[in-house]
DOZA-600854 format. One record per residue (C-alpha): x negated, y, z; chain. Coordinates in steps of 0.2 Angstrom, whole numbers, plus 5000, padded with zeros to 4 digits. Layout:
% residues N
+------+------+------+--------+
!    x !    y !    z ! cadena !
+------+------+------+--------+
!    X !    Y !    Z !      A !
...
+------+------+------+--------+
This chain:
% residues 173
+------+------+------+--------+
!    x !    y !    z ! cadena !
+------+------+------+--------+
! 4963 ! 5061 ! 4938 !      A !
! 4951 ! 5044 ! 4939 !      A !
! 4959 ! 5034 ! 4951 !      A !
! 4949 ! 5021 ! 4962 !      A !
! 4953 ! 5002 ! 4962 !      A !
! 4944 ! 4989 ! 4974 !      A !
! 4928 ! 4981 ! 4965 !      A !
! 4936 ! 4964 ! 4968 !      A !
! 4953 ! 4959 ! 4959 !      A !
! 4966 ! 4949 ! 4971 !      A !
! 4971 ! 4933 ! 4972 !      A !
! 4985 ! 4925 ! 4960 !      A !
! 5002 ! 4930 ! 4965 !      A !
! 5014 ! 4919 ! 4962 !      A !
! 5025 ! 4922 ! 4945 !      A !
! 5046 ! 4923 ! 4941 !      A !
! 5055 ! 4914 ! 4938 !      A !
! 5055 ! 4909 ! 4959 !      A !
! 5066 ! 4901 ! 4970 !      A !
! 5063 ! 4908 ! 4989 !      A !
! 5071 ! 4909 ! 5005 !      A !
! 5072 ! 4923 ! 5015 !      A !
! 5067 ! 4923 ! 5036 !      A !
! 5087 ! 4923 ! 5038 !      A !
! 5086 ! 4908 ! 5030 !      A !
! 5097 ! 4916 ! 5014 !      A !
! 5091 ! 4908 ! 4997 !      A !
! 5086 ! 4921 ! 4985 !      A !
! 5082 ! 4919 ! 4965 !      A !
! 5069 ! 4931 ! 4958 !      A !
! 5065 ! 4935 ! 4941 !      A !
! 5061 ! 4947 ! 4927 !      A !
! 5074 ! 4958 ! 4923 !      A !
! 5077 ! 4971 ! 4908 !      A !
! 5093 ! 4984 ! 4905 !      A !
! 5106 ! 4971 ! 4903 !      A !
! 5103 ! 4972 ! 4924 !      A !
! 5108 ! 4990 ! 4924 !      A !
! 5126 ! 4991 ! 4930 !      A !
! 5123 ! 4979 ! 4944 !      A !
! 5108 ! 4988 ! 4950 !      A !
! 5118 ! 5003 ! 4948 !      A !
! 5128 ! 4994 ! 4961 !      A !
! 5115 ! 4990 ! 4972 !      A !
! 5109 ! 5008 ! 4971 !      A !
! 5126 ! 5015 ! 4975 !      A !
! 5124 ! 5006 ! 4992 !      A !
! 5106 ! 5010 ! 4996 !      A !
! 5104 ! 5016 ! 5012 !      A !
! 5100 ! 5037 ! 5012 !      A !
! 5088 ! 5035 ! 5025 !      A !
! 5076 ! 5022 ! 5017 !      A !
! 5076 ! 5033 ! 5000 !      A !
! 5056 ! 5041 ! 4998 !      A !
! 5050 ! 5053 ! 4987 !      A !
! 5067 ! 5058 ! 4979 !      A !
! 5070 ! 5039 ! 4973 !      A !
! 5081 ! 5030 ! 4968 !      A !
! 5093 ! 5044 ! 4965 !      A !
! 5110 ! 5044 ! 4974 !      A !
! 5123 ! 5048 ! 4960 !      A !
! 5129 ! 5036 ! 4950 !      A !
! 5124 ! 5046 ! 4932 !      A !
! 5106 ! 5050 ! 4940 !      A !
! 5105 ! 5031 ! 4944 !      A !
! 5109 ! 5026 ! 4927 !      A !
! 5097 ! 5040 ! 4918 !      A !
! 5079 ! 5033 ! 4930 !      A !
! 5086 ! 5012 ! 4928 !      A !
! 5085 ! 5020 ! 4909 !      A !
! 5068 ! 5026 ! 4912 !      A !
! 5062 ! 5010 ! 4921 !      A !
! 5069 ! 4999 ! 4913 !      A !
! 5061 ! 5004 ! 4898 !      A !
! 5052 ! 4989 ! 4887 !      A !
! 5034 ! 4995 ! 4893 !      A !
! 5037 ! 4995 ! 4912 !      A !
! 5039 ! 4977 ! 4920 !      A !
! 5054 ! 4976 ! 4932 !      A !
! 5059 ! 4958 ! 4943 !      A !
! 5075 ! 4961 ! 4955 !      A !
! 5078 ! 4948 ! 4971 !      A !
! 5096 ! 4942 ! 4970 !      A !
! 5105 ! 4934 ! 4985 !      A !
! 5123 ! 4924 ! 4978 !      A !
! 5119 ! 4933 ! 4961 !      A !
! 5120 ! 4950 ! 4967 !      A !
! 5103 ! 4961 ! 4967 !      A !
! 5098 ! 4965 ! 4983 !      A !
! 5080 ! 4971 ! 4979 !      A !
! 5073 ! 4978 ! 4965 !      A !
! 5052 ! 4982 ! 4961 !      A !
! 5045 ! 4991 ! 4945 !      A !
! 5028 ! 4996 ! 4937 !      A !
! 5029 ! 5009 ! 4928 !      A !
! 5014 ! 5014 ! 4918 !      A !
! 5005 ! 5030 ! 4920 !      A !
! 4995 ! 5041 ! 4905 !      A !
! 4980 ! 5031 ! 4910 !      A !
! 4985 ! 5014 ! 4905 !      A !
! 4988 ! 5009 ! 4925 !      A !
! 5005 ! 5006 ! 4932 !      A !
! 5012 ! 5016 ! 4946 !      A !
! 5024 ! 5005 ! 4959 !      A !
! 5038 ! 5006 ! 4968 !      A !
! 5050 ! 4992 ! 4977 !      A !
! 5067 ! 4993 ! 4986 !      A !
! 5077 ! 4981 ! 4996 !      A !
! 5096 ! 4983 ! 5003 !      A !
! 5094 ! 4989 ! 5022 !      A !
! 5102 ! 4972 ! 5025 !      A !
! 5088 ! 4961 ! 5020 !      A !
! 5074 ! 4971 ! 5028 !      A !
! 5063 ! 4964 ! 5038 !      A !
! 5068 ! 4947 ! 5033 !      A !
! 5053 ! 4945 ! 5020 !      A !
! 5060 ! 4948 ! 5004 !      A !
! 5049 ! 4965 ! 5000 !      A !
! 5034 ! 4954 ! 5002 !      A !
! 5042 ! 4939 ! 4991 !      A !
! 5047 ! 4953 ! 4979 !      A !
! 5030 ! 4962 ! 4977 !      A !
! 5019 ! 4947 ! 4975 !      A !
! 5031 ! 4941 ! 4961 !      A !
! 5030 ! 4958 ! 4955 !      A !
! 5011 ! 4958 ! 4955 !      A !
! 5011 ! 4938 ! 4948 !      A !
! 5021 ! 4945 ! 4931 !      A !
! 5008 ! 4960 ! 4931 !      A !
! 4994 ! 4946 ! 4930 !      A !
! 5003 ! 4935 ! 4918 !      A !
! 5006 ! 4951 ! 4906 !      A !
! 4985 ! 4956 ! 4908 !      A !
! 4990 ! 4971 ! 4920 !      A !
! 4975 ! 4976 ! 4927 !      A !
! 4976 ! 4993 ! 4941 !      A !
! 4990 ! 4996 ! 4952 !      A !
! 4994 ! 5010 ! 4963 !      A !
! 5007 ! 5019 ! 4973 !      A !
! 5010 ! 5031 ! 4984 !      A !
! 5018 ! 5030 ! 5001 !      A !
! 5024 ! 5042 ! 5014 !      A !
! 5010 ! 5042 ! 5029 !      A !
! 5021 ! 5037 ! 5043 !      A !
! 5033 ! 5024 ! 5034 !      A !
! 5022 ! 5011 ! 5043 !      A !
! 5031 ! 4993 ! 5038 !      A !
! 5028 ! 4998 ! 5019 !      A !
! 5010 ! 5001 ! 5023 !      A !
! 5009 ! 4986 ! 5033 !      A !
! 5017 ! 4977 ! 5019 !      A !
! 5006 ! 4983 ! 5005 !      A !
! 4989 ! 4980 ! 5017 !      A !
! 4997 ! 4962 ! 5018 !      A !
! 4999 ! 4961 ! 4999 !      A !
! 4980 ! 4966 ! 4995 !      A !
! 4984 ! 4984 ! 4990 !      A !
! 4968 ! 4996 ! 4999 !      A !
! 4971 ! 5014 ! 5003 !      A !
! 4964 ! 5027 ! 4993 !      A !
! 4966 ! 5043 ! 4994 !      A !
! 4974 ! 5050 ! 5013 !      A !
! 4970 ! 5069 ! 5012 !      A !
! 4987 ! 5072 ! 5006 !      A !
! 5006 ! 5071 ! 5013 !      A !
! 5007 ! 5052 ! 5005 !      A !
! 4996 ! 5040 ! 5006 !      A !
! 4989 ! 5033 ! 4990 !      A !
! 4985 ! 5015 ! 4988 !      A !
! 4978 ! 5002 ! 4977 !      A !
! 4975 ! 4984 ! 4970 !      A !
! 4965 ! 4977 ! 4958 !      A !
! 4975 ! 4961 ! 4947 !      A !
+------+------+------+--------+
């Protein structure tokens, strides 16, 4: 399948390691991160909110969890987690597909929604994709999950592809 990308590539994005704070005024630390994260993002998942899962992801069982961070966190998929007083609270991955693009996909703790850190996250997420020489990036989304459409539209990321259940979008590093 030939995906499309934009014709023009976005701006920079900024790159990890970042210090940010949040619209709650909580200071988050944001950076690359690789499986010696795994059993604290195994913690976070254990507490993500049911209702804010998509797609079938991330799992909910503890063994499921570990067996997709295993998966993602693999050396040829780029991973940054937001932490909050040195506990992940969000976590966003590309993961690259057979044809040589990378497919993402972000979570943040229901607690911290709303308060900016999906957009700190994903920019810093897409300022590693630049500094690595990642070129395409897409995802899909559920149609009527409106703040993560908003949020990616904000980002840069263009739709794609509508005719289906999920929406498809895409940006051009």
């Amino acid at each position: 399948m030939t995906r499309r990308y934009p014709d023009d590539p976005a701006d920079a994005f900024p790159r990890p390691p970042r210090s940010v704070t949040d619209g709650q005024g909580r200071t988050l630390s944001i950076d690359v991160i690789d499986t010696s994260s795994t059993e604290a993002l195994v913690g976070m998942y254990e507490r993500f909110d049911p209702a804010h899962r998509a797609q079938g992801i991330p799992p909910v069982r503890e063994q499921a969890i570990e067996r997709w961070l295993e998966t993602i966190l693999d050396a040829d998929c780029l991973n940054v987690a937001a932490r909050h007083q040195g506990d992940p609270i969000g976590h966003a991955t590309l993961v690259p597909d057979n044809e040589g693009d990378y497919e993402l996909a972000i979570f943040v703790l229901s607690e911290y929604q709303g308060a900016g850190v999906g957009t700190m996250l994903l920019e810093t997420l897409l300022g590693h994709a630049q500094e690595t020489g990642i070129e395409h990036v897409w995802l899909t989304v559920e149609r009527w999950n409106n703040p993560a459409i908003a949020l990616y539209q904000r980002v840069g990321f263009e739709t794609t592809n509508s005719e289906r259940f999920e929406i498809e979008m895409s940006i051009r590093l």
